[in-house]
N, C-alpha and C positions, 0 to 999 in steps of 0.2 A: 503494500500500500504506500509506504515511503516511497521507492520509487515512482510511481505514478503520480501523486501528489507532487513532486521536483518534474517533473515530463509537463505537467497541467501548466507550475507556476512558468518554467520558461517558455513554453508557449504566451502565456497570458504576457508576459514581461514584454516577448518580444514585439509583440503586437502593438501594445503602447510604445516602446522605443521607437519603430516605424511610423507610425503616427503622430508623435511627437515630432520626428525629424521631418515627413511633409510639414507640418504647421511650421517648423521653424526656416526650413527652407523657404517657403511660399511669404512667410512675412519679412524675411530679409532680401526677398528679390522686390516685392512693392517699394519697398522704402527708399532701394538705393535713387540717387540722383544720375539724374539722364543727363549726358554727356551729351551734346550735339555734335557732328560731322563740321559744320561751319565752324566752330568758335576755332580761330586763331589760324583759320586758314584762310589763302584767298580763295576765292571761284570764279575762274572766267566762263563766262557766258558772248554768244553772236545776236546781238539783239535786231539788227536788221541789215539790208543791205540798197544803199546807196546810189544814184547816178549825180556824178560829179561834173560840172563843166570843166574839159582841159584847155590848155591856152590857145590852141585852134580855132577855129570858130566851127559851131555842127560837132564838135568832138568831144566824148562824154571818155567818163573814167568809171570802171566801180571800185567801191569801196565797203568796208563793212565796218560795222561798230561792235571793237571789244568794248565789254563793262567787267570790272571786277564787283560781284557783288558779297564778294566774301568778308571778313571781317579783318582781313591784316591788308596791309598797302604791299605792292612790292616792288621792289629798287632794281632797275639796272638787269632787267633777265631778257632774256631771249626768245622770241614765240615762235611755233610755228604753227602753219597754218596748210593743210590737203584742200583743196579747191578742187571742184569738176562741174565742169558744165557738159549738158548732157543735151542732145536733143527731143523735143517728148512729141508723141503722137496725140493729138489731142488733149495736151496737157497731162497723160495720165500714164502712155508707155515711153518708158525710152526705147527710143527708137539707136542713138549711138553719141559717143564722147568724142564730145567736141573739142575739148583741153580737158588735162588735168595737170598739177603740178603742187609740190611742197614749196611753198614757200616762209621762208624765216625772214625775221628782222630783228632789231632790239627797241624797247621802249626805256626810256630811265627811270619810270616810275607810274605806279597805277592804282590810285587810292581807293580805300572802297566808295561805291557810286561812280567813280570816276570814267568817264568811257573817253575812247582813242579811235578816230576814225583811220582805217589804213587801206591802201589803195591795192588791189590783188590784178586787175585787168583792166586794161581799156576795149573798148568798141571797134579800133582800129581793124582787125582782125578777128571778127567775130559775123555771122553771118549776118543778111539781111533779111529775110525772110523767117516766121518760124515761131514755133512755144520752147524756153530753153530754162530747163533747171539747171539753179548753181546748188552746188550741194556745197558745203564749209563744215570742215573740225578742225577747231583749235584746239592746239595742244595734242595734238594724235600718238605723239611716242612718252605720253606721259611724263613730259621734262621737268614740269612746274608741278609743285607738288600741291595738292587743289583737296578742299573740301567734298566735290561732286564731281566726279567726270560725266557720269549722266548729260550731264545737259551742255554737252562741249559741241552738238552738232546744231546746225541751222542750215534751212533747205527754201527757195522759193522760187517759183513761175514767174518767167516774162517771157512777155509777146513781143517779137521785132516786127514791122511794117514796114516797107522802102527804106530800111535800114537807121528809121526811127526809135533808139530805144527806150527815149526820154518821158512817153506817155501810155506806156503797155505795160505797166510791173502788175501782177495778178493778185488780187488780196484773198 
């Protein structure tokens, strides 16, 4: 009977230990403090893309707007930036690439809110006719060390007309 009665209690023991340690795991996972991904990084983001007059006359340039929205500034780094423009069928297939290319530059500084508009293509050499996606990721070899990369790409539709690109961008 002894024995049986030590069989019962460590069952019964154990049962509460396990359940004690759910409770006590579950209330020290609620309470810790949530850490966010931003704090103390930057984050770039492409928040649109541009037609710029060049010094020609009829000659446009584009351009895109980095923003850092993250919460640190950053000094003196390096971007780069995968560009492709693509031809699309209806706006909706691509049809084929028309360019693409990596390009880098340096900035000296990008505070938070801050945006930088920078120039990736001109018109000069891009068709006349047509619906043409630019597709843009900044930061593509993960050089800068960022909060979110999620949200490092930006993509948009324009229409050219007789070689018009100044009044066709797609919203």
């Amino acid at each position: 009977m002894n024995l049986n009665r030590v069989k019962y209690m460590n069952k019964k023991n154990l049962k509460r230990s396990i359940i004690v340690s759910i409770v006590i795991l579950f209330l020290s996972t609620t309470f810790l403090p949530f850490v966010y991904a931003s704090e103390g990084k930057p984050d770039l983001v492409i928040d649109d893309i541009i037609l710029w007059p060049c010094e020609f006359p009829r000659e446009y340039k584009f351009k895109y707007s980095l923003t850092n929205i993250g919460d640190t500034p950053i000094y003196k780094f390096q971007y780069e930036t995968y560009f492709k423009i693509q031809w699309m069928l209806f706006g909706k297939i691509p049809l084929s690439t028309i360019r693409s290319h990596l390009q880098s530059g340096y900035l000296s500084r990008l505070l938070p809110g801050d945006r930088a508009n920078i120039d990736f293509v001109t018109c000069a050499g891009l068709p006349r006719f047509g619906v043409y996606r630019f597709s843009l990721i900044i930061n593509p070899n993960l050089k800068i060390e960022e909060s979110n990369y999620d949200n490092n790409k930006y993509a948009e539709n324009w229409k050219v007309f007789f070689g018009d690109w100044n009044q066709y961008k797609e919203i």
